[in-house]
C-alpha positions as CSV (number, residue, x, y, z in Angstrom):
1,X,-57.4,-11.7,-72.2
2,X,-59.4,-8.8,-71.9
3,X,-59.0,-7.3,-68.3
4,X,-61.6,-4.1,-67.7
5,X,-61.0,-1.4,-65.5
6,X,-63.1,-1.7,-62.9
7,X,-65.7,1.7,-62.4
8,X,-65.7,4.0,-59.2
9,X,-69.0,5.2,-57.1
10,X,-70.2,8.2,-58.8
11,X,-69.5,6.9,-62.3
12,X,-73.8,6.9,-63.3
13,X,-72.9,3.6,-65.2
14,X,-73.3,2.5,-61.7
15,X,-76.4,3.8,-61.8
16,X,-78.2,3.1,-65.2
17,X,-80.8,0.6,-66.6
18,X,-79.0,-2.3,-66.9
19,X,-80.8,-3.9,-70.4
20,X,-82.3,-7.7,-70.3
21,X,-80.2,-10.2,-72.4
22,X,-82.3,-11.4,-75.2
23,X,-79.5,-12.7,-77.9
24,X,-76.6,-14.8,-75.6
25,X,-75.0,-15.5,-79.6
26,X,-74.6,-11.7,-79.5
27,X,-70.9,-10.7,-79.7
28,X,-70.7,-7.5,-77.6
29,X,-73.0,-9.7,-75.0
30,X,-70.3,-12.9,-75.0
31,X,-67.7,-10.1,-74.9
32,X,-69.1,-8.3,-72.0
33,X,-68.8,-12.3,-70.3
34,X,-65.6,-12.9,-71.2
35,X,-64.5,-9.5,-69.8
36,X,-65.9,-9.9,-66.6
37,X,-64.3,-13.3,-66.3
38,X,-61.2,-11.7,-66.8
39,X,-61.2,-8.9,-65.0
40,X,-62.4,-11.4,-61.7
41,X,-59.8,-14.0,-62.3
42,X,-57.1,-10.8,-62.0
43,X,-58.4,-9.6,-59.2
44,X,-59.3,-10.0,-55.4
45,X,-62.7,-9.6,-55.7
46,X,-65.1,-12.4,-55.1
47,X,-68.1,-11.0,-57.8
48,X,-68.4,-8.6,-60.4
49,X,-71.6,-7.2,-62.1
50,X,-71.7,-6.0,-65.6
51,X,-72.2,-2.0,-64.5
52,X,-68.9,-2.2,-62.7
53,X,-67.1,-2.6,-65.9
54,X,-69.5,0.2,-67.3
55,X,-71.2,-2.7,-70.0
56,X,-75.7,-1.8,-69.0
57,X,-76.4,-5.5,-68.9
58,X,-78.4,-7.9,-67.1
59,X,-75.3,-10.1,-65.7
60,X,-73.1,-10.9,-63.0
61,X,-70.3,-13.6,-61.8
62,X,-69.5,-15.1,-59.2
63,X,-66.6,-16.6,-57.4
64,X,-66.3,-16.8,-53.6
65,X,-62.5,-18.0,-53.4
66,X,-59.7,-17.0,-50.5
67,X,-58.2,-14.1,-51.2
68,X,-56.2,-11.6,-49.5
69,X,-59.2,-9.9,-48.2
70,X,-61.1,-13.3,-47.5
71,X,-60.5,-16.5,-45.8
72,X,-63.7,-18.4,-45.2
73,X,-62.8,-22.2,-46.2
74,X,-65.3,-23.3,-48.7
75,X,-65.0,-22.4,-52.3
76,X,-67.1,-22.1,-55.2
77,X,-66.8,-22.6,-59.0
78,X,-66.9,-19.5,-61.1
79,X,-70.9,-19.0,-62.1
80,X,-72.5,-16.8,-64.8
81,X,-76.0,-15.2,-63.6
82,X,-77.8,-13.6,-66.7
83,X,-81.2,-11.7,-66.2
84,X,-81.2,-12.9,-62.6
85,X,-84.2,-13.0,-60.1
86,X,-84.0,-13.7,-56.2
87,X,-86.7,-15.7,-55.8
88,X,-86.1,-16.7,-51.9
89,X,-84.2,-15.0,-49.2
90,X,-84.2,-16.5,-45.9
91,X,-86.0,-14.3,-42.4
92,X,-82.7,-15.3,-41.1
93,X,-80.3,-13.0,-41.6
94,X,-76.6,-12.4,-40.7
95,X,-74.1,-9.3,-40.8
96,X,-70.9,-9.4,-43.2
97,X,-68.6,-7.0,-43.7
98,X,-68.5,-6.3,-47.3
99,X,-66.3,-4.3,-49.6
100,X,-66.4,-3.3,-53.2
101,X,-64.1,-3.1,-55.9
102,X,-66.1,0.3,-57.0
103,X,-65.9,1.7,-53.7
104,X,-62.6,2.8,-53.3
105,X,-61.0,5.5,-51.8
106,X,-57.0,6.5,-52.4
107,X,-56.0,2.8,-53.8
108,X,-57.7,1.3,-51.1
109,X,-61.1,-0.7,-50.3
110,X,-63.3,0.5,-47.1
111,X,-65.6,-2.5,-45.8
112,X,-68.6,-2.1,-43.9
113,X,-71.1,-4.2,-41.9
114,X,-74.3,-5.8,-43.8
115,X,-76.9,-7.4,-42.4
116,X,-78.7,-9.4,-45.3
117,X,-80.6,-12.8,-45.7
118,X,-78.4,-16.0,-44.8
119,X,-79.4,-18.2,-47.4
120,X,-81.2,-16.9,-50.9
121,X,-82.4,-18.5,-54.4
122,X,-81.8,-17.1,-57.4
123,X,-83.1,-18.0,-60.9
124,X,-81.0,-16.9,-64.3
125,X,-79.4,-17.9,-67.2
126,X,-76.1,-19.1,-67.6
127,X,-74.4,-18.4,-70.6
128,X,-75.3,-20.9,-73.0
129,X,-78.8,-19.8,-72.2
130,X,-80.0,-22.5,-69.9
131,X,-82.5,-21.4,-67.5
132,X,-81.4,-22.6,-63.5
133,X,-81.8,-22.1,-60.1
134,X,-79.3,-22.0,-57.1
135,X,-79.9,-22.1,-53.2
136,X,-76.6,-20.6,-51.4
137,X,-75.5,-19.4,-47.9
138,X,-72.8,-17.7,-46.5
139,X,-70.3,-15.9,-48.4
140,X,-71.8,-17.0,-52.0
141,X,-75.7,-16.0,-50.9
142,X,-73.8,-12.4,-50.0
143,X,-71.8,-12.2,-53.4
144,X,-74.8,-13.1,-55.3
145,X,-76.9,-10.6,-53.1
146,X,-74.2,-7.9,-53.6
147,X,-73.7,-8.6,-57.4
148,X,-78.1,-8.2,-57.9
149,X,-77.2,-4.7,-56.0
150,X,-75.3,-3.7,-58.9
151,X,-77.8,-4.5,-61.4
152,X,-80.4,-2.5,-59.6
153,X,-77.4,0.7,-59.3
154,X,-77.5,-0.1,-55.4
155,X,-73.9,0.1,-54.1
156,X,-73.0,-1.7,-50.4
157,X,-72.2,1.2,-48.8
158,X,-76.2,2.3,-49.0
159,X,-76.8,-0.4,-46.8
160,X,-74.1,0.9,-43.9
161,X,-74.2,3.6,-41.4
162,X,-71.1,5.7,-42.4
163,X,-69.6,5.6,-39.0
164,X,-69.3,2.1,-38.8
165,X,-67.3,1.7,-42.5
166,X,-63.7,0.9,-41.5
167,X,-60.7,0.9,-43.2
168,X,-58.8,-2.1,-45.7
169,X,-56.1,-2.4,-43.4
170,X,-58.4,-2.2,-39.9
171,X,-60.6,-4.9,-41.7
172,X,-57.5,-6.9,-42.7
173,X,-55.9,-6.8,-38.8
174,X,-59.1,-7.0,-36.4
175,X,-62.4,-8.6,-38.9
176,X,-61.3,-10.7,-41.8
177,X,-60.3,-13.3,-39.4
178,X,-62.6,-13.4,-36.8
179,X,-65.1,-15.7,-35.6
180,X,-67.9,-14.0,-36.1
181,X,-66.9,-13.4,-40.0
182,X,-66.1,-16.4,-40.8
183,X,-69.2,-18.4,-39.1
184,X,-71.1,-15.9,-40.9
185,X,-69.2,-16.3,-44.4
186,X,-69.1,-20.3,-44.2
187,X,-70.3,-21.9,-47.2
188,X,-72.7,-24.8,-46.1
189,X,-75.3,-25.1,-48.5
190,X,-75.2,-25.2,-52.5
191,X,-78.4,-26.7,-54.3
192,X,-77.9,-25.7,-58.1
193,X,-80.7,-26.9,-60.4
194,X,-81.3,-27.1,-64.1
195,X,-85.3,-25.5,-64.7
């Protein structure tokens, strides 16, 4: 097991190129994977792009599952997005709070309010190389917005008027488990296809 530490705002990994994968049999790219697999499955965190483990790549997970900062019904399977593209985001869109495992601030995560597209498409690569595309809502359309963030250096909290960020524990007691949150969050679409 090969858990990373995850990287903090300001790092300019956060920031960087992120380079296209062209070899998926490359070690340090099946590496970089298999550490971001890891380092999600040991965390509470719902996504995880490459840059936040300071690896320049093309690539992000994802894996919208309850966790302490999340309660939204629905799962997903963990899913490997390599050179992704958002080919479709819906005109409807919807506001999440969001967090971000490298946004962080004295051992604890603030969370803002989002408004992004409800529903999106994406078309990448999973690891084997096989080209797909996946329609998503709710909380897996934001993780996968979120996640293509990373890989263009754009972190959540660009996206949030600053007086409106609230604290983990705030967001805990008065948001995570509100109506509004979790309509918004609900999973009800998932439309994966092999290209």
């Amino acid at each position: 097991m090969s858990v990373r530490k995850v990287i903090l705002q300001g790092n300019p990994k956060l920031k960087a190129k992120n380079a296209e994968v062209k070899n998926f049999l490359d070690p340090k790219v099946r590496q970089v994977i298999k550490d971001l697999k890891d380092t999600l499955r040991k965390s509470s965190l719902v996504g995880i792009a490459a840059p936040q483990i300071a690896e320049n790549y093309m690539i992000f997970i994802t894996h919208p599952k309850n966790t302490e900062f999340r309660n939204f019904g629905r799962e997903d399977i963990l899913r490997v997005f390599i050179n992704p593209k958002i080919t479709y985001k819906s005109t409807n869109a919807v506001v999440i709070y969001e967090g971000c495992g490298s946004v962080e601030d004295k051992g604890t995560v603030p969370f803002g309010p989002v408004l992004r597209p409800k529903e999106v498409e994406v078309e990448a690569l999973d690891e084997k190389g096989n080209k797909f595309s996946l329609r998503a809502d709710g909380i897996l359309a934001r993780v996968i917005q979120h996640e293509y963030d990373h890989l263009r250096g754009v972190e959540f909290v660009q996206h949030v008027d600053s007086s409106k960020i609230v604290s983990e524990k705030y967001y805990k007691a008065k948001i995570k488990n509100s109506k509004k949150q979790k309509v918004a969050s609900e999973i009800t679409k998932i439309k994966y296809k092999e290209i």
